[in-house]
Gaussian input, Z-matrix of N, CA and C with variables (Angstrom, degrees):
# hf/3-21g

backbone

0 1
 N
 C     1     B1
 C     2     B2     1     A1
 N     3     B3     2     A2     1     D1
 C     4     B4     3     A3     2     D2
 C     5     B5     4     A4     3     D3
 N     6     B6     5     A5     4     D4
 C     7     B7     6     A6     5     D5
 C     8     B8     7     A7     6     D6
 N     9     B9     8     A8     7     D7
 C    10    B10     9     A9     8     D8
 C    11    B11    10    A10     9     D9
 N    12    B12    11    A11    10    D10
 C    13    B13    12    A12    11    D11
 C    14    B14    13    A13    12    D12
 N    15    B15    14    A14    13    D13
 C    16    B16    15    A15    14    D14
 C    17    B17    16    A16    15    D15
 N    18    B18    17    A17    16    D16
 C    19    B19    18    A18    17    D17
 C    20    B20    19    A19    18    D18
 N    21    B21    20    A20    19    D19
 C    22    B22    21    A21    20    D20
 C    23    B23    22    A22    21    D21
 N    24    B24    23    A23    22    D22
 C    25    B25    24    A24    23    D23
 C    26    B26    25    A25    24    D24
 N    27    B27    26    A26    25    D25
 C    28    B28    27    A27    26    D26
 C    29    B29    28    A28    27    D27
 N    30    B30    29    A29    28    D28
 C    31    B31    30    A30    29    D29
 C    32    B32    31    A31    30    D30
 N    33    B33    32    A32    31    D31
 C    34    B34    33    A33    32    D32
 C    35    B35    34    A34    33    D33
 N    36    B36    35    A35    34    D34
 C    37    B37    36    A36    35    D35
 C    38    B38    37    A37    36    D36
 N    39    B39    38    A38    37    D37
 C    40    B40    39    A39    38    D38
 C    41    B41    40    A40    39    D39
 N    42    B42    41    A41    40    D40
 C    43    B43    42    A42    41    D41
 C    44    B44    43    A43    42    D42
 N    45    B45    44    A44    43    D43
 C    46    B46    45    A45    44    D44
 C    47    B47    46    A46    45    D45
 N    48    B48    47    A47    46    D46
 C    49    B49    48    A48    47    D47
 C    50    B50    49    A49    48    D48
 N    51    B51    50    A50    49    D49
 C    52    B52    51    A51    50    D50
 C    53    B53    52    A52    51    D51
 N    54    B54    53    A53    52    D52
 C    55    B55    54    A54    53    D53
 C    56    B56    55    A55    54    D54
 N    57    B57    56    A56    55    D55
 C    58    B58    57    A57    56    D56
 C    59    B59    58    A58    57    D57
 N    60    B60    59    A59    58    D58
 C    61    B61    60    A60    59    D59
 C    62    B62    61    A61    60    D60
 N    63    B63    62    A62    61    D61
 C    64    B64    63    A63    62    D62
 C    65    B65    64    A64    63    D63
 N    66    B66    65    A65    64    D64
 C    67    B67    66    A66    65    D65
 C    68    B68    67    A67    66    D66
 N    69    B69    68    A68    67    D67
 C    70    B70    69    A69    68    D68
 C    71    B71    70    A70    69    D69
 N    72    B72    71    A71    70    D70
 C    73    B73    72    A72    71    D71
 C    74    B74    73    A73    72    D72
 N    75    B75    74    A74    73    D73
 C    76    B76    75    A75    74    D74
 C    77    B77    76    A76    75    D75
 N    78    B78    77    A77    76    D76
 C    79    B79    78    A78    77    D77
 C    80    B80    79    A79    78    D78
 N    81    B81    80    A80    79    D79
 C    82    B82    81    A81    80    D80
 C    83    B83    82    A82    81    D81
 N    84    B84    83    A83    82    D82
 C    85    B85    84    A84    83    D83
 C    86    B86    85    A85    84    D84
 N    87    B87    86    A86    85    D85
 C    88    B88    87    A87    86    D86
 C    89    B89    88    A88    87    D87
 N    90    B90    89    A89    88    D88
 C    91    B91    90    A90    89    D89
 C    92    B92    91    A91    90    D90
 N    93    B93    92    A92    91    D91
 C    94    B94    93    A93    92    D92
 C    95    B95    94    A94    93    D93
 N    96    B96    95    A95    94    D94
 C    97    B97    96    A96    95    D95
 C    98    B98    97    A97    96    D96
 N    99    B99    98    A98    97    D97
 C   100   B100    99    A99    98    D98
 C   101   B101   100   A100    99    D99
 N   102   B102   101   A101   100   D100
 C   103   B103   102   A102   101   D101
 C   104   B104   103   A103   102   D102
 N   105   B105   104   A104   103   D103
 C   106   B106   105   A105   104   D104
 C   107   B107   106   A106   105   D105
 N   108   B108   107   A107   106   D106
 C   109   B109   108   A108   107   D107
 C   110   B110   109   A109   108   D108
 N   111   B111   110   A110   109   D109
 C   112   B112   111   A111   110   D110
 C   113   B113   112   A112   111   D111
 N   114   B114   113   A113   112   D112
 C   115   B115   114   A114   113   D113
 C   116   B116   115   A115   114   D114
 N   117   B117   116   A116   115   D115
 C   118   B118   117   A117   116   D116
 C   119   B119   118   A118   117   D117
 N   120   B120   119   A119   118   D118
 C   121   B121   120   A120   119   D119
 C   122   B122   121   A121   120   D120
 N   123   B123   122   A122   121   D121
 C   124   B124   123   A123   122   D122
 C   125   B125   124   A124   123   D123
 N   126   B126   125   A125   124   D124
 C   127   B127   126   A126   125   D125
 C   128   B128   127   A127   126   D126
 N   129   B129   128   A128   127   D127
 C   130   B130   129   A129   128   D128
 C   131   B131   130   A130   129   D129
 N   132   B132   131   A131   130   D130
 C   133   B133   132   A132   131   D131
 C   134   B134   133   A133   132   D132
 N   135   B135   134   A134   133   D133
 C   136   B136   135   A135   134   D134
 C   137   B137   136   A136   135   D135
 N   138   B138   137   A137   136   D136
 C   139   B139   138   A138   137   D137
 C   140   B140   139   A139   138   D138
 N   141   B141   140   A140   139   D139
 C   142   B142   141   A141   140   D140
 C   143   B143   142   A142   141   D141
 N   144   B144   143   A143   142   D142
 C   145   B145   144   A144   143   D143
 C   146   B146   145   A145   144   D144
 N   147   B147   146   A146   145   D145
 C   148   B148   147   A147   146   D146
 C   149   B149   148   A148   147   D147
 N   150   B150   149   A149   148   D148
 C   151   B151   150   A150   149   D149
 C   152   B152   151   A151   150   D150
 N   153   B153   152   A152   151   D151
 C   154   B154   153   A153   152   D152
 C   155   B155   154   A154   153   D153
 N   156   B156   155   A155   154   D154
 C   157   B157   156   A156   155   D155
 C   158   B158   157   A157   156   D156
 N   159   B159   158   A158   157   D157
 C   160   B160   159   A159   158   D158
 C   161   B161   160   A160   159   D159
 N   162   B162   161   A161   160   D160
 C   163   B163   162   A162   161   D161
 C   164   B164   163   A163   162   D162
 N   165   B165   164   A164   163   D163
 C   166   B166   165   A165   164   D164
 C   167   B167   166   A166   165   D165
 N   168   B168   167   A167   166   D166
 C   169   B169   168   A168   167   D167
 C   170   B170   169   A169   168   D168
 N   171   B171   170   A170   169   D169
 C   172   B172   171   A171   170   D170
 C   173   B173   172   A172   171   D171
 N   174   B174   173   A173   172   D172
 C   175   B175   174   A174   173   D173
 C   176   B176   175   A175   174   D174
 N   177   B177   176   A176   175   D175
 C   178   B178   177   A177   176   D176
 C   179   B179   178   A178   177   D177
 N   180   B180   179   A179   178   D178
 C   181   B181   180   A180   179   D179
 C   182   B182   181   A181   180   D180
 N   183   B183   182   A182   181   D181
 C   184   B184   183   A183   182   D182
 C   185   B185   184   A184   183   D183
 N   186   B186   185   A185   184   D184
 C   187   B187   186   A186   185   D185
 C   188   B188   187   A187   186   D186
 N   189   B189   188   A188   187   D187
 C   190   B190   189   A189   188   D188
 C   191   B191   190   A190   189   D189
 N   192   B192   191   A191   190   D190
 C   193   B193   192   A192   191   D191
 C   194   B194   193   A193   192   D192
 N   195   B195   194   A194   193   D193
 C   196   B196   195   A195   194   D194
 C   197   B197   196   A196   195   D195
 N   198   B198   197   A197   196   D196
 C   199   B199   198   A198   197   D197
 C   200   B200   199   A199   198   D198
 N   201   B201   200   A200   199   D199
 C   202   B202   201   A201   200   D200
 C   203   B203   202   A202   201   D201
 N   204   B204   203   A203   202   D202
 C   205   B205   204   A204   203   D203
 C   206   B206   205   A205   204   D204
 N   207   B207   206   A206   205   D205
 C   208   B208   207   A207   206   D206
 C   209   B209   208   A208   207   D207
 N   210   B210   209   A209   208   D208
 C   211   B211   210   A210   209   D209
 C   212   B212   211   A211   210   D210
 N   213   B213   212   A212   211   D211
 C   214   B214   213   A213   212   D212
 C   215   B215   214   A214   213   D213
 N   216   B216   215   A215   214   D214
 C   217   B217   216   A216   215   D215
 C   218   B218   217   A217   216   D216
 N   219   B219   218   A218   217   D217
 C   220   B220   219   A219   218   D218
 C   221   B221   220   A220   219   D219
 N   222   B222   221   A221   220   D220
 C   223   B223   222   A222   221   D221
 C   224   B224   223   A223   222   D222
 N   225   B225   224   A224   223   D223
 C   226   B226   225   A225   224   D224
 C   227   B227   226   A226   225   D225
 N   228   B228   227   A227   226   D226
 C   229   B229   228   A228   227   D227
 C   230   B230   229   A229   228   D228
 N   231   B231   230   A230   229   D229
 C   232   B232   231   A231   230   D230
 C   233   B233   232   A232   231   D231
 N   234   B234   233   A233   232   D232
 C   235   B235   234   A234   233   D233
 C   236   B236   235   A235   234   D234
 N   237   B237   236   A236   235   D235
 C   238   B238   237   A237   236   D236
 C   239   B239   238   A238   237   D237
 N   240   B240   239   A239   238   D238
 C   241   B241   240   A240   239   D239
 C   242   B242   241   A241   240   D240
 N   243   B243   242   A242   241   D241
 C   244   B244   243   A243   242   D242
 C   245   B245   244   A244   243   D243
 N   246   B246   245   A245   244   D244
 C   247   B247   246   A246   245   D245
 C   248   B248   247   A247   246   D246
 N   249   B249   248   A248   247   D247
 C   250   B250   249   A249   248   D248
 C   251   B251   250   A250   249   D249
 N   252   B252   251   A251   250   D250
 C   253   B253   252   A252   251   D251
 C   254   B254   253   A253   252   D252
 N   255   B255   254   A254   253   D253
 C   256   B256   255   A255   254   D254
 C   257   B257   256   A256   255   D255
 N   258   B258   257   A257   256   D256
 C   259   B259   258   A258   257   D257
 C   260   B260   259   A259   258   D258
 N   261   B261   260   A260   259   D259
 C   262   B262   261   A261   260   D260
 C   263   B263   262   A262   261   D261
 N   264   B264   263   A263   262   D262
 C   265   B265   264   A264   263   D263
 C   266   B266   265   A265   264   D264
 N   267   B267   266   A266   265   D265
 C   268   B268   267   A267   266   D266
 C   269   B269   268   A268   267   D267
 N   270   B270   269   A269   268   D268
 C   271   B271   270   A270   269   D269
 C   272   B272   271   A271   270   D270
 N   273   B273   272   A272   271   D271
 C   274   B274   273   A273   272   D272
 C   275   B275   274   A274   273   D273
 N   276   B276   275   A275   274   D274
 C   277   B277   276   A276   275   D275
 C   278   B278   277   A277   276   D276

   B1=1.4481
   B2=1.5267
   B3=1.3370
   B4=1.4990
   B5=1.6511
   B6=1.5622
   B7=1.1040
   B8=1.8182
   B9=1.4781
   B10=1.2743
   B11=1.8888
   B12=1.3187
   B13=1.6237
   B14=0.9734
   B15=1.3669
   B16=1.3461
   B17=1.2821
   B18=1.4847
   B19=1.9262
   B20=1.8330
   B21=1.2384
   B22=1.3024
   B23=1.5639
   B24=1.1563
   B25=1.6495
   B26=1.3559
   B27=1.4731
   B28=1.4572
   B29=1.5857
   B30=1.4904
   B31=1.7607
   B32=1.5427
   B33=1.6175
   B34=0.8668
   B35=1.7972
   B36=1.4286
   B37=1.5444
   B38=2.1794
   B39=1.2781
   B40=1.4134
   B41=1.1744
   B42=1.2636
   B43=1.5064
   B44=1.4378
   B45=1.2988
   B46=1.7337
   B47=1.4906
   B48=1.2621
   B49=1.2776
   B50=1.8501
   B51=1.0771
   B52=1.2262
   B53=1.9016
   B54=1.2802
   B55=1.8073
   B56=2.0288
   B57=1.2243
   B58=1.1263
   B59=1.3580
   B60=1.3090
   B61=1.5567
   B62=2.1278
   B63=0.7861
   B64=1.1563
   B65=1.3134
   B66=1.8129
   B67=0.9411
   B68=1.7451
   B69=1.6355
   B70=1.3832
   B71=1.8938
   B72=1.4331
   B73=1.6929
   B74=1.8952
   B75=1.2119
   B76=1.5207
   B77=1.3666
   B78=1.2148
   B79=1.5643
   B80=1.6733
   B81=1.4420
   B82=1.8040
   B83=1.6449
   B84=1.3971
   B85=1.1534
   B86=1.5822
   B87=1.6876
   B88=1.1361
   B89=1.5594
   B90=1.4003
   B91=1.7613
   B92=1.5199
   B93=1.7900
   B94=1.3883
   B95=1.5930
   B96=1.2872
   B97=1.6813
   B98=1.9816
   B99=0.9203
   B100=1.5248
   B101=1.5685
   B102=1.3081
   B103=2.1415
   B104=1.0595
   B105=1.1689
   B106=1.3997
   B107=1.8161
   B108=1.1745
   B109=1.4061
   B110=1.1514
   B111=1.4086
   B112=1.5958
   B113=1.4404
   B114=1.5664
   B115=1.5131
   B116=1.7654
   B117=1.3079
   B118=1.0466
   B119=1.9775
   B120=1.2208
   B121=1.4026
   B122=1.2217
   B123=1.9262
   B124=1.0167
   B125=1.8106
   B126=1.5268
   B127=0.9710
   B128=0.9556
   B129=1.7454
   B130=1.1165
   B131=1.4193
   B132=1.2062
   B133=1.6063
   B134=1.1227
   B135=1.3726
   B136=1.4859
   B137=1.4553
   B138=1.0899
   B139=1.5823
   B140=1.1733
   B141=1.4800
   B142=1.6452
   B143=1.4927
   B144=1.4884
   B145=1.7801
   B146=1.5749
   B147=1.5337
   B148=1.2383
   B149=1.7285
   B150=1.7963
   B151=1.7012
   B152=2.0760
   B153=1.7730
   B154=1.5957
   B155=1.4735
   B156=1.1980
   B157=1.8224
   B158=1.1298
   B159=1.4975
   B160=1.8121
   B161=1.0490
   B162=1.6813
   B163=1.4588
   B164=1.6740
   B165=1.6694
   B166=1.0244
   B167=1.8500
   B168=1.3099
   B169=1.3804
   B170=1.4294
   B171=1.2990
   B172=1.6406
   B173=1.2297
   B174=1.3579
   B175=1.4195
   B176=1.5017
   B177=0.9110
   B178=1.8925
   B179=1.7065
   B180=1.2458
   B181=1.2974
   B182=1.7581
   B183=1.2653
   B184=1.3573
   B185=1.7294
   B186=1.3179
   B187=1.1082
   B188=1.4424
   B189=1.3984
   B190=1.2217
   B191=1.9117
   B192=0.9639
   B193=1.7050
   B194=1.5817
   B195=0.8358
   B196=1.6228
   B197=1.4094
   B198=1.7668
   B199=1.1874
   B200=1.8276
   B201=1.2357
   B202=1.7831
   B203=2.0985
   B204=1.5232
   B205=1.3614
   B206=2.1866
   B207=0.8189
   B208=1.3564
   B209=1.4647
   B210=1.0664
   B211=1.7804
   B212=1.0166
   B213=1.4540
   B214=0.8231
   B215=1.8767
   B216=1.6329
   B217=1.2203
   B218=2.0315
   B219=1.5993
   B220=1.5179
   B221=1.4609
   B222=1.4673
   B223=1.2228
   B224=1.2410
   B225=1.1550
   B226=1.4792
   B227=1.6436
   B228=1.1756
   B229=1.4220
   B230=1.7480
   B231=1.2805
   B232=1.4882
   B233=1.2278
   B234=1.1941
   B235=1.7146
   B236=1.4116
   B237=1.8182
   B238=1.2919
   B239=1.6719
   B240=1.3751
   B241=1.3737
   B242=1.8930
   B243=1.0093
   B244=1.4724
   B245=1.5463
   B246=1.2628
   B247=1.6314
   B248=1.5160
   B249=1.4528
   B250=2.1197
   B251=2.0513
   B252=1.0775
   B253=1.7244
   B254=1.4501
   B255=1.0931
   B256=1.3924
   B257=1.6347
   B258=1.4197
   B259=1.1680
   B260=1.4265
   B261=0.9962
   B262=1.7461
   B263=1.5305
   B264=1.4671
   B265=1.5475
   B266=1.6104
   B267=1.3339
   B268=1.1121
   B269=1.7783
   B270=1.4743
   B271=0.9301
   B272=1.9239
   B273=1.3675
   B274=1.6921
   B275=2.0195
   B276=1.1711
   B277=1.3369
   B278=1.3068
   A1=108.27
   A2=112.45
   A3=122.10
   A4=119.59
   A5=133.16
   A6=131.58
   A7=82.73
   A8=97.60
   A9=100.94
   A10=117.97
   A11=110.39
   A12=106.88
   A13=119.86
   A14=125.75
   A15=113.00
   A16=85.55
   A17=117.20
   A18=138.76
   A19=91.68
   A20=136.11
   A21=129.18
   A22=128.37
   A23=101.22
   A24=126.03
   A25=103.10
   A26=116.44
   A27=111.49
   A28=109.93
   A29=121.12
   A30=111.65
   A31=88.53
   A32=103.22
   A33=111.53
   A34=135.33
   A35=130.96
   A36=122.05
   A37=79.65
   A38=106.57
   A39=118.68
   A40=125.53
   A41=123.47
   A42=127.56
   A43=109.20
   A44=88.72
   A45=95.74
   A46=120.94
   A47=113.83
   A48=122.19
   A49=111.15
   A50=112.83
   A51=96.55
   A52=106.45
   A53=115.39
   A54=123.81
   A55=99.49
   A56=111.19
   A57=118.49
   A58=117.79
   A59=137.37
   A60=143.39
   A61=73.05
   A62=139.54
   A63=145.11
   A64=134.38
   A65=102.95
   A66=119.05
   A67=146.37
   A68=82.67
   A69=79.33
   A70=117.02
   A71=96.94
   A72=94.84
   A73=105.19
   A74=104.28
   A75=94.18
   A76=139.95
   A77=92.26
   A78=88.28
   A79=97.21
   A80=119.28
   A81=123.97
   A82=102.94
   A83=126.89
   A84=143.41
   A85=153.79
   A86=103.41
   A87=124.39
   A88=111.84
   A89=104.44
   A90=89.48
   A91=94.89
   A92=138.57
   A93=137.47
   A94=105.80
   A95=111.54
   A96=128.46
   A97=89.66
   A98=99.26
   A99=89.53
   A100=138.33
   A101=84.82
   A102=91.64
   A103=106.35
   A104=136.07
   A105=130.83
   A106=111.97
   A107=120.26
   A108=111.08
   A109=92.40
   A110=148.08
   A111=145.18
   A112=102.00
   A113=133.79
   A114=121.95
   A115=93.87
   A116=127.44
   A117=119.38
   A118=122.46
   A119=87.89
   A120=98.33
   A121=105.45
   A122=139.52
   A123=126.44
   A124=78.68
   A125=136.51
   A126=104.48
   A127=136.84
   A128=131.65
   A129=123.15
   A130=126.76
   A131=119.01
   A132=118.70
   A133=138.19
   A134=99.23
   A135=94.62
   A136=133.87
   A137=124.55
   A138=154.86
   A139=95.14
   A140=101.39
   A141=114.29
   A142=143.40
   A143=94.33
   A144=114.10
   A145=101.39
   A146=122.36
   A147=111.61
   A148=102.88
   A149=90.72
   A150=101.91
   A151=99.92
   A152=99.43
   A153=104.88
   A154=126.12
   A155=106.86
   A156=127.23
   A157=111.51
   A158=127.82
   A159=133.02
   A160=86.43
   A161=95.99
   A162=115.33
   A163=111.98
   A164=113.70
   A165=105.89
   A166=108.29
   A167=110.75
   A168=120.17
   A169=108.78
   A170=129.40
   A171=130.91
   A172=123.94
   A173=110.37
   A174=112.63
   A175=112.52
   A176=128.69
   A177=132.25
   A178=98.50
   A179=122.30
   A180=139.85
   A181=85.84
   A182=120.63
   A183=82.01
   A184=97.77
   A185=130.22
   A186=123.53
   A187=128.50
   A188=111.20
   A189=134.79
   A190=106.92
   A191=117.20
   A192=129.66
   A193=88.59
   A194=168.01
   A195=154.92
   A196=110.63
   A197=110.49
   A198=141.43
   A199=91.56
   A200=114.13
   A201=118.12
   A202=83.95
   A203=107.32
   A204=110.38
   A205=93.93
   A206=112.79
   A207=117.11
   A208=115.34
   A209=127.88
   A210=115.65
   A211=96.04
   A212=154.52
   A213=154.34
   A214=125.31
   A215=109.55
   A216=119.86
   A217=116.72
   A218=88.83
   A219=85.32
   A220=121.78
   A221=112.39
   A222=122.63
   A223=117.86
   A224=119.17
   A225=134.88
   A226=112.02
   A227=110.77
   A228=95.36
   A229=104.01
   A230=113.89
   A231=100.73
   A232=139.40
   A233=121.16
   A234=136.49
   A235=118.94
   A236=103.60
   A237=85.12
   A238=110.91
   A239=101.21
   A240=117.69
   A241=114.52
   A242=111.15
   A243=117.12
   A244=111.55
   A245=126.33
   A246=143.58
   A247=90.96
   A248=124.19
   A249=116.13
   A250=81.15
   A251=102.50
   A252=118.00
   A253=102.41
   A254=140.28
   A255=155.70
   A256=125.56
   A257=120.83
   A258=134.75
   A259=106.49
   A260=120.63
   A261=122.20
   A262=110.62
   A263=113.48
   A264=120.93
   A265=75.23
   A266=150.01
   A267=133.45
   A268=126.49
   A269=103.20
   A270=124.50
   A271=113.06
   A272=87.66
   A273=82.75
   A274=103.98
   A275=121.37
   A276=124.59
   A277=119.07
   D1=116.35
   D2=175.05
   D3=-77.90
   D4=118.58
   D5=-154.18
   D6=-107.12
   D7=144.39
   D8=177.34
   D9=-86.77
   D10=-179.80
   D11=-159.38
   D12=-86.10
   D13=166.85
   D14=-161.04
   D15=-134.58
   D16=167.28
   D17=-176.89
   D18=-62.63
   D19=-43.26
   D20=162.59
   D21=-24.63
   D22=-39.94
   D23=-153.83
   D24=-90.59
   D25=-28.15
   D26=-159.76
   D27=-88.60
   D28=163.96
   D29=-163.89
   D30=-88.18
   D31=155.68
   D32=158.26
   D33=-75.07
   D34=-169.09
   D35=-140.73
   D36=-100.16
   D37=-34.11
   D38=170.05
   D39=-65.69
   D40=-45.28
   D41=166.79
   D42=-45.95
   D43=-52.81
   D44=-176.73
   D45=-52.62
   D46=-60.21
   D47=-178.04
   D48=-65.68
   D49=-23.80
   D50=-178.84
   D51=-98.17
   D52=18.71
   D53=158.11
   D54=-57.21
   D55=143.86
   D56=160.99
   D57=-56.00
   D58=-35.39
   D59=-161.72
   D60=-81.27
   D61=-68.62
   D62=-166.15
   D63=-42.10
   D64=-53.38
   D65=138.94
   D66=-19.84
   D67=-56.98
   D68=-175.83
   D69=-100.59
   D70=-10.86
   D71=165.89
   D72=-64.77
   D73=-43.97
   D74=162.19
   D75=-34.98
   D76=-42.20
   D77=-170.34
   D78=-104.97
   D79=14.90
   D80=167.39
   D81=-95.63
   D82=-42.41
   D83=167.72
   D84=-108.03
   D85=-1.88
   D86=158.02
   D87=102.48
   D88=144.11
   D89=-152.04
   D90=-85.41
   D91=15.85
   D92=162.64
   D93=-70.70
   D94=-32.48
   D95=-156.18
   D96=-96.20
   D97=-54.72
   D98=165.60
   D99=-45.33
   D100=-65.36
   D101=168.84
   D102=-63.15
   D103=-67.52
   D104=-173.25
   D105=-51.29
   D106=1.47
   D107=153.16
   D108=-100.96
   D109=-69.10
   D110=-152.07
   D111=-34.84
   D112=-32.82
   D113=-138.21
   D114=-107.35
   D115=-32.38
   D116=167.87
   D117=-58.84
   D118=-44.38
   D119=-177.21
   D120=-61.13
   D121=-29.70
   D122=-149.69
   D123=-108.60
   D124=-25.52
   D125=161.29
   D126=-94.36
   D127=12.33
   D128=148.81
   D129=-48.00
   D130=-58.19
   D131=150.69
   D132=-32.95
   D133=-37.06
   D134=163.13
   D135=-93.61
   D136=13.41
   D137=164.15
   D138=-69.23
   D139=-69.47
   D140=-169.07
   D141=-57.90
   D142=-19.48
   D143=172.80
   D144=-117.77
   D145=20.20
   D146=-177.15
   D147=-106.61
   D148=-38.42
   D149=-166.88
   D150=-85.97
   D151=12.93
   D152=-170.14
   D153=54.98
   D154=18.75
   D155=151.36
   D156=-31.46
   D157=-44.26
   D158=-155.40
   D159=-123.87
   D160=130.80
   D161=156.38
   D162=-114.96
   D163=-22.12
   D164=-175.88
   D165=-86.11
   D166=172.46
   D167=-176.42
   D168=-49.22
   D169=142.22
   D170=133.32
   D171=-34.41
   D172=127.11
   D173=-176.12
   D174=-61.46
   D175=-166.67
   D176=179.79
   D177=-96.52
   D178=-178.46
   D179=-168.74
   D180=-99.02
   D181=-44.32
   D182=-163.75
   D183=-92.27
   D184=-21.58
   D185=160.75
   D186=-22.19
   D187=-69.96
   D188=167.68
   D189=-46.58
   D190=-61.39
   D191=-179.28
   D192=-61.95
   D193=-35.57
   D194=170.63
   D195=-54.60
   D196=-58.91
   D197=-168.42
   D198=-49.98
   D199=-62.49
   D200=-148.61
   D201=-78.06
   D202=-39.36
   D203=-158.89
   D204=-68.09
   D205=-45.07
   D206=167.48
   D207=-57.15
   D208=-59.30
   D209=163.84
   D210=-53.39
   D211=-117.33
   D212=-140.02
   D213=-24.05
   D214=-39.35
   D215=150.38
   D216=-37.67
   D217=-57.91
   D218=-169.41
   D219=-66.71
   D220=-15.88
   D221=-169.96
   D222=-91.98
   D223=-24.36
   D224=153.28
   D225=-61.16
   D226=-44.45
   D227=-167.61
   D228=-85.56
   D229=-34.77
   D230=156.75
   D231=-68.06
   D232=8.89
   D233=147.64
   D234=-68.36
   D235=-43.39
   D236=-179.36
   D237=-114.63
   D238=157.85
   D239=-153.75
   D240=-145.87
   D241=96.36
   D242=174.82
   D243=-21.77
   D244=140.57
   D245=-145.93
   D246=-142.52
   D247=120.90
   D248=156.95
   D249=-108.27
   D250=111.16
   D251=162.68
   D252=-75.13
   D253=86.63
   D254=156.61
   D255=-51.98
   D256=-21.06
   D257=-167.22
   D258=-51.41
   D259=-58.50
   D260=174.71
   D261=-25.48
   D262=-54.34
   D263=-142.20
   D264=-84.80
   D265=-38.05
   D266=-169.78
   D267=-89.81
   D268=6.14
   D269=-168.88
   D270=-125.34
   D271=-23.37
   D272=173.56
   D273=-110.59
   D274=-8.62
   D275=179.67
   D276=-97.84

C-alpha cells in the first residue's frame, strides 16, 4: 500500500536550482528569473499534497528541474522575436 506525500517529501527551492538542467537556464536567464520560476512550481506541489490532491508519487529533483528548466526554455524563446528596425528608410527618404 502506497501512502501518499507529504510537505516533507517535496525538494527544496535550492535543491532545485542547484540541478544541472537548472543551472544552466540560470546562467541563459539569470538566477532572479530562475527562482522565481522554481518557487511557484514547488508551491504548486505543495498546495497539492497539502489539500491531498496527489496520490501519485513526487516527481524526482531532477525530474522536476527538467520540467521548470524546459518551460522556462519555451518562455524565453517566446519573448524573443526577430525585429526589421525600419526607422532609417523613413527618416532618410
Amino acid at each position: 500500500m502506497s501512502s501518499s506525500p507529504s510537505p516533507r517529501d517535496l525538494p527544496s527551492v535550492d535543491s532545485l536550482l542547484n540541478t544541472s538542467a537548472l543551472r544552466s537556464a540560470a546562467a541563459k536567464i539569470g538566477q532572479a528569473a530562475a527562482t522565481a520560476a522554481v518557487r511557484p512550481a514547488v508551491d504548486d506541489l505543495r498546495t497539492e499534497v497539502v489539500a491531498g490532491r496527489r496520490s501519485t508519487p513526487l516527481p524526482t529533483v531532477g525530474d522536476l528541474a527538467e520540467t521548470i528548466a524546459a518551460a522556462l526554455c519555451l518562455e524565453e524563446a517566446s519573448r524573443l522575436r526577430p525585429v526589421l528596425n525600419a526607422t532609417g528608410i523613413l527618416l532618410h527618404t
